[in-house]
N, C-alpha and C positions, 0 to 999 in steps of 0.2 A: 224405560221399560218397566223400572218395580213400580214406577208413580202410578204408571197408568196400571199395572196388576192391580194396586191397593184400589184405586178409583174406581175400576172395578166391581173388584169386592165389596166396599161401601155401596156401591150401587144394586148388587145383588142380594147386599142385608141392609137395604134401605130400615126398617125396623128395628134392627139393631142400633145404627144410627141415632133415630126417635129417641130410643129410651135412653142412650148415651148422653145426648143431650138434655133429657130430662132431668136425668140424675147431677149432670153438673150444673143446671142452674140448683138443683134444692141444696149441691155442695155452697155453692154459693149466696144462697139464704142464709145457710143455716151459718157459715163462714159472719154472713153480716150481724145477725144476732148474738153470737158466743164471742165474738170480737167487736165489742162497742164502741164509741167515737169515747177517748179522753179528754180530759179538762185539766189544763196545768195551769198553776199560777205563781209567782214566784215575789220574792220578797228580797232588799239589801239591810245589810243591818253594820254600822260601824261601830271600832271600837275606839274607845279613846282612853288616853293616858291618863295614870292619877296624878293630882295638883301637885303642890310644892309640900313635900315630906321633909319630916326633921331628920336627922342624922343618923343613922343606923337603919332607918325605916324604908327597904329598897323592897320590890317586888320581882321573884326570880323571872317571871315571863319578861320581865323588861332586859334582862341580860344574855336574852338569847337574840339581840340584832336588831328588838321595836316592838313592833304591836304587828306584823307581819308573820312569826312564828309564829305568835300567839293565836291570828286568825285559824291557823293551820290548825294546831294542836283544838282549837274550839269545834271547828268543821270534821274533824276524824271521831271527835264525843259526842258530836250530835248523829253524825252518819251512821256509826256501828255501834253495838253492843245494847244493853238495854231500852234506852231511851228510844231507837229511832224503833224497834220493835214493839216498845210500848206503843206509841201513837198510831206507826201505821202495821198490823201484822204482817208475817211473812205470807199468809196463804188468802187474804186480802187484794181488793183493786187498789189500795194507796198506797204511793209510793214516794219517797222525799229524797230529795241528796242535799247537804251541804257544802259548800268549796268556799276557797276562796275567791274575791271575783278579779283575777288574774286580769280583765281590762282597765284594771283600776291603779292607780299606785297606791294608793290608801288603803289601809286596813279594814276593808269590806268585806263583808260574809254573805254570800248571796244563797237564797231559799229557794229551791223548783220543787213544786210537789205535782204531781199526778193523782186523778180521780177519772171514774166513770160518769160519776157527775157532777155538774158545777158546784151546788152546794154540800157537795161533801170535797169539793178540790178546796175552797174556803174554807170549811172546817177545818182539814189538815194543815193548812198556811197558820191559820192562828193558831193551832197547840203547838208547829215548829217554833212560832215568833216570842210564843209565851213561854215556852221551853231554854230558848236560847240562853235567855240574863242566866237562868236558876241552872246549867250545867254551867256558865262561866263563873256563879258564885263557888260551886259546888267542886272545881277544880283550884279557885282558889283557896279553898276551906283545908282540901287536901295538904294544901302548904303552907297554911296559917300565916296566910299575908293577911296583915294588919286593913283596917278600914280604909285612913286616909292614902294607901299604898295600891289598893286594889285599881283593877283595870275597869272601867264600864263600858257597856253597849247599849245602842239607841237604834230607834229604828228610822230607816231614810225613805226610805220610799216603798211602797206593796202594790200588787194589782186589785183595781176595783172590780175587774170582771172577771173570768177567767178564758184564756183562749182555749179554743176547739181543737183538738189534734186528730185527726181521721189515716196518720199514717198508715197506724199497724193493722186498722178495719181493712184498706184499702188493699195492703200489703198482703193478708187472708186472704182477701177475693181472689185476687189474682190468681195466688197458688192455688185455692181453688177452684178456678175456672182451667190455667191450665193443665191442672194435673187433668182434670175431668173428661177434656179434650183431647188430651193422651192417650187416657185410659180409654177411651172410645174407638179413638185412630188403629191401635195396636190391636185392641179387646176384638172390635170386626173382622179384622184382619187374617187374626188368628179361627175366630170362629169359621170365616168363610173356607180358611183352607182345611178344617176340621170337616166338614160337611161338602165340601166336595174329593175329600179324599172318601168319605165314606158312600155317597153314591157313586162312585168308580168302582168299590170294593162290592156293593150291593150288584150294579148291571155284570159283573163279572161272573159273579157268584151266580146269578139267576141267566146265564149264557147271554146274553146281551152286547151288544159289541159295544165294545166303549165309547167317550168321544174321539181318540184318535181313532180308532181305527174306520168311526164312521167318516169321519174327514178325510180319510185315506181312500175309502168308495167313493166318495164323491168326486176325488183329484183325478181318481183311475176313469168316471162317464164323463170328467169332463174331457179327458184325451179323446172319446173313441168318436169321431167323424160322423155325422149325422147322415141319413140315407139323402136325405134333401139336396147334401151338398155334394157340388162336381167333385169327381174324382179325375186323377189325375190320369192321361194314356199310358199305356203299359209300353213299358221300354225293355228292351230285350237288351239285354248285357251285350256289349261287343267279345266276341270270340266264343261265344255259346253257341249251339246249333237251336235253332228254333225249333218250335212245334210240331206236327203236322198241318193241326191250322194255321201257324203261323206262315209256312213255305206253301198251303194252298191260295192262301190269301195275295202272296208276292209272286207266286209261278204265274209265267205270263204266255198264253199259246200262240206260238210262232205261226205262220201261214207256210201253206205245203207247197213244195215245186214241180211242174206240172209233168207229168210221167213221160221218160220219154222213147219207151217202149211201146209202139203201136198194138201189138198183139194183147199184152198185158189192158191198154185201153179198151181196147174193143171188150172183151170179156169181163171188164169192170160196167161198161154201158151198156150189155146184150139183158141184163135183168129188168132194166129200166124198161128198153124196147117190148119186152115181153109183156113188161104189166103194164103197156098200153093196146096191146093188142086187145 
């Protein structure tokens, strides 16, 4: 019963409707425009041990378990603080992360970067790639490990294109199509009962009879029996006394029995005799 009210109502503010729907495709233009297709490309980069040192000459990252720590501790210096802000702003389309690349067993450090366009998703891959050695110099400087002690990284493999990511575009649309269509469903809905409460209040005010109670006339002619059609004989309740016309209608006259007083005759038939004479 509410579907079919609201069905209704949308049908009554067909116009409402229209523009409900107008407005949510321009949400979902403008959804497409302010939310563009990104561009990621991503990059591995390994590290590797230094050669054969002389005595004394150890490097501390190697004493925390390999070159696996050390991935770690490389990936958290590129991700936060200056560096990853330098290259890409915070209030900017690029975006980069650093990790380690956990499918690997090797000491790999894997590069994703994000852009709104390809050739600036490029650009960001090489300032992260060209960045990387110079914080791993720059953390070992902090601990004044020796040259032939230090760690180096090299680069393994990068992408030549960048792939398309239309997620978060798509992801907008949606929300904005169906908020749009919400907002339309409920928005009508509410209008229609706004504007039929207030013509109820107007034929009231101006003595009009409302819609129920015109529906209420009409239930009441359609009871009353039309002259066209038969009506039914009148039936007289058992144990009432009838009419007058009712008992003149049903008194039935008996036949009279023949006089049997002569004299009485004769003086019933002497007027007859006379007005033949």
């Amino acid at each position: 019963m509410y579907l079919a009210d609201i069905l209704a109502g949308l049908g009554r503010r067909w116009w409402a409707v229209v523009l409900g729907v107008l407005a949510t495709a321009g949400l979902a233009v403008a959804a497409f425009v302010l939310v563009p297709t990104s561009y990621t490309a991503q990059a591995s980069m390994l590290l590797l041990p230094p050669g054969d040192t002389p005595d004394g000459a150890t490097n501390p990252f190697l004493d925390l378990g390999g070159l696996q720590p050390a991935s770690d501790v490389l990936a958290r210096a590129l991700s936060d603080g200056t560096v990853h802000d330098t290259i890409a702003p915070p209030n900017g389309p690029a975006t980069f992360t650093v990790d380690r690349d956990t499918t690997s067993s090797g000491p790999l450090v894997l590069i994703q970067v994000k852009d709104s366009t390809p050739t600036a998703a490029m650009q960001i891959l090489d300032a992260v790639v060209t960045q990387t050695p110079k914080t791993l110099d720059a953390l070992q400087n902090d601990l004044s490990v020796k040259a032939q002690s230090r760690i180096q990284i090299v680069e393994v493999v990068r992408s030549d294109v960048p792939n398309a990511d239309s997620k978060s575009q798509l992801r907008a649309i949606l929300v904005a199509v169906a908020g749009g269509l919400a907002a339309t469903l409920f928005g009508t809905k509410l209008l229609d009962s706004f504007l039929l409460r207030r013509s109820a209040a107007r034929q009231q005010r101006d003595g009009a009879p409302s819609k129920p109670q015109e529906e209420d006339a009409l239930a009441f002619l359609d009871d009353v029996p039309d002259k066209d059609e038969p009506r039914e004989a009148l039936r007289v309740p058992v144990g009432r006394v009838p009419t007058t016309s009712a008992r003149a209608t049903h008194t039935q006259v008996e036949p009279t029995e023949p006089m049997s007083d002569p004299a009485v005759a004769e003086d019933l038939a002497e007027p007859a005799g006379k007005s033949g004479r």
